[in-house]
N, C-alpha and C positions, 0 to 999 in steps of 0.2 A: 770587290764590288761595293761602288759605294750606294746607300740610299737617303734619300732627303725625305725629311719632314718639315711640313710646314705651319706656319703658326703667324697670326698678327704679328704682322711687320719684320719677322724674321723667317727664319729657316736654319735647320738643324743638318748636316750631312754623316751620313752614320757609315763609319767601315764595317760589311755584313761579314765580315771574315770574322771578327772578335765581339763585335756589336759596340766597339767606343764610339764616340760621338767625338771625330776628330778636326768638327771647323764648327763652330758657331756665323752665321754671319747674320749685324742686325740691316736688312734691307731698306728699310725708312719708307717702305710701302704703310699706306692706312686702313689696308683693308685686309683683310683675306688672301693671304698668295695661294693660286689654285695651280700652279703649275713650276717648275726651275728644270731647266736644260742645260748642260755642259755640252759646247762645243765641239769638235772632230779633236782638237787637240788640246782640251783642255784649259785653254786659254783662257776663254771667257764664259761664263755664267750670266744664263738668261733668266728672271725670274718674272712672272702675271700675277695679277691681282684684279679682287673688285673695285680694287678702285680707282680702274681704267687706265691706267699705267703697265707699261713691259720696262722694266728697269734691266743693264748691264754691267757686269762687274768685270773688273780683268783680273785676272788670276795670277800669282808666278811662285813660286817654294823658292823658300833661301836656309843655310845652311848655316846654323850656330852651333856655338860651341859652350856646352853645361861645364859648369863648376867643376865637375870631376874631368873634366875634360873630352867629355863626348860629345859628337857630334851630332845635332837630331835638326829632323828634319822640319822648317817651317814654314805654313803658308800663309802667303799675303795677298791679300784684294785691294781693290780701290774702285769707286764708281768709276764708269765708262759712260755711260746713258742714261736717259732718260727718254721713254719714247710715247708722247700722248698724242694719239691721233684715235685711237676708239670709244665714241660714246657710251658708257659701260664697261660693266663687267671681262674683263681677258681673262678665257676662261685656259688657252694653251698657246705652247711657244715649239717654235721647232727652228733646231738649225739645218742649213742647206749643205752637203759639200763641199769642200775646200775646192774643187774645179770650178765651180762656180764661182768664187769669190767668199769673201766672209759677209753668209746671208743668212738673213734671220724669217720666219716666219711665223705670224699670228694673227687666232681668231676670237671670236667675243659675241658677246648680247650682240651687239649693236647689228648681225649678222655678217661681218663686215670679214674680208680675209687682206692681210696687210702683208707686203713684203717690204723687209730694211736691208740695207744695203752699206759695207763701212766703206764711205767715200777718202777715209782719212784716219790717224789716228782717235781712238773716242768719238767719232762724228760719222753717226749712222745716220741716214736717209730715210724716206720713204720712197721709194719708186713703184710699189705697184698696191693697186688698192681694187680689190673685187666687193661688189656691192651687188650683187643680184642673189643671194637668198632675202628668203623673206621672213625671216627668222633667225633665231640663235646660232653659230655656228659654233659646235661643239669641239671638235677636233681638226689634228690637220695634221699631216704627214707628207715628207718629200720622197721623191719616189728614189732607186736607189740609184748609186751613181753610175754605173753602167750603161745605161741611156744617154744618148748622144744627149738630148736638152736635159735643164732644167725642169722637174715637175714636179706639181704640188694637187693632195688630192685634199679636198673638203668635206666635215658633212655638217649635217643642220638636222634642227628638229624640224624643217618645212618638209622634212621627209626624205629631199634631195642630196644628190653629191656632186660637186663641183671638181672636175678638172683641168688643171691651169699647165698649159706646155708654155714655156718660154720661147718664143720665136727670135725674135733680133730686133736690135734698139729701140729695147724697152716695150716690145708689144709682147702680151702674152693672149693664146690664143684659147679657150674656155669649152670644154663640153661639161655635161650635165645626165647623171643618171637622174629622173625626178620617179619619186614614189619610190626610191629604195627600201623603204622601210615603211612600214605604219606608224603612225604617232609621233615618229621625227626619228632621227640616226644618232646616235651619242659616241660612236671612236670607231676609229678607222686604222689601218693598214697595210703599209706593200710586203706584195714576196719578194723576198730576196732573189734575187738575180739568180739564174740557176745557167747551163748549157743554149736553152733555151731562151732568149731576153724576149722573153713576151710581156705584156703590163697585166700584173692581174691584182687586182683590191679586196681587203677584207671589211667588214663594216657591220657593227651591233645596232641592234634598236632597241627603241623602248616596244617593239612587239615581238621581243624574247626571242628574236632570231639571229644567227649568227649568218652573212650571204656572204657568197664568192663571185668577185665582179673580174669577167676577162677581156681583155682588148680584143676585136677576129678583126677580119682583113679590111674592112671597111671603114678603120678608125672609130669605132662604137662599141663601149664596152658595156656586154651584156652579162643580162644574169646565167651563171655558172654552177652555184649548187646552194644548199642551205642547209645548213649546221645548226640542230638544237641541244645547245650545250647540258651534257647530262646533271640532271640534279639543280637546274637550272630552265627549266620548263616553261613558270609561273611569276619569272624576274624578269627585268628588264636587262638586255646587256649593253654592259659599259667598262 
């Protein structure tokens, strides 16, 4: 398992099996990177920053051969992207499944939820852009792939949660849980696909609640139960 650390203008990837620090990579971000995502297949690495840029790197290991004659293994990056379309802060990144296409998605200050899309080698898009919170949009998650569309769930410190189905060419169609939370939402969640494919959402707030959000038969996903995480009372969760 590996874990990334982040740090101006770089990020550190640490193998949690032995705890080496086995990639350095310097991002050429200016700010704060607040989030980095690998890919379904490892391909490519997404990294966020304050300083309103989602940057991507393409990945691939190559195989040399040491002095004594061993072979060890190497990885190599190179820029892929550059993708500035949010005023502000990118606070997270998330990739789409490979059924989908190679999709990228991200949110930020600006409230703003962005979908990219690789039309080409290196050469991402924008094709969808949600602009109806009214506030910070903290997290973002895709739902799993076992659902026939495309889906992406949002939240915001406006308190709200935004769900985006992808319909066909290029429309996506938007509900909205509003007052999720008190004092705004900060990270969100789907279940994993179980026997049952029903859509149900996990989601923190800064009013120390953990809620369970279910889809029932009327396309409307309602509140389902709420979780106060033990020892964790008097915090905000995130």
């Amino acid at each position: 398992k590996l874990q990334f650390l982040y740090f101006i203008e770089g990020l550190t990837i640490h193998n949690m099996a032995n705890g080496v620090v086995t990639e350095m990579l310097n991002t050429d971000h200016k700010d704060m990177i607040h989030d980095a995502q690998y890919d379904t297949y490892g391909r490519y690495l997404a990294t966020c920053s304050s300083d309103g840029s989602v940057k991507v790197f393409e990945l691939w290991r190559t195989m040399e051969q040491q002095q004594d004659g061993r072979m060890e293994e190497r990885s190599q990056q190179a820029f892929a992207a550059n993708l500035e379309e949010h005023a502000g802060p990118v606070w997270g990144v998330a990739w789409g499944h490979p059924k989908f296409g190679t999709t990228l998605a991200s949110c930020g200050y600006d409230g703003k939820v962005i979908v990219w899309q690789e039309k080409g080698k290196n050469n991402f898009e924008r094709v969808y852009t949600y602009g109806g919170h009214k506030s910070s949009v903290n997290g973002i998650s895709w739902a799993p792939p076992g659902h026939e569309a495309a889906i992406i769930a949002a939240c915001s410190s406006d308190s709200s949660v935004s769900v985006h189905t992808y319909q066909a060419h290029g429309a996506w169609e938007v509900s909205l849980i509003p007052n999720a939370h008190q004092i705004g939402c900060n990270c969100i969640s789907w279940e994993p696909l179980t026997n049952t494919p029903c859509q149900r959402i996990a989601t923190g707030g800064a009013d120390n609640m953990l809620k369970i959000w279910v889809k029932n038969e009327l396309n409307t996903f309602v509140h389902e139960a709420d979780v106060v995480p033990e020892g964790l009372k008097e915090y905000p969760v995130c």
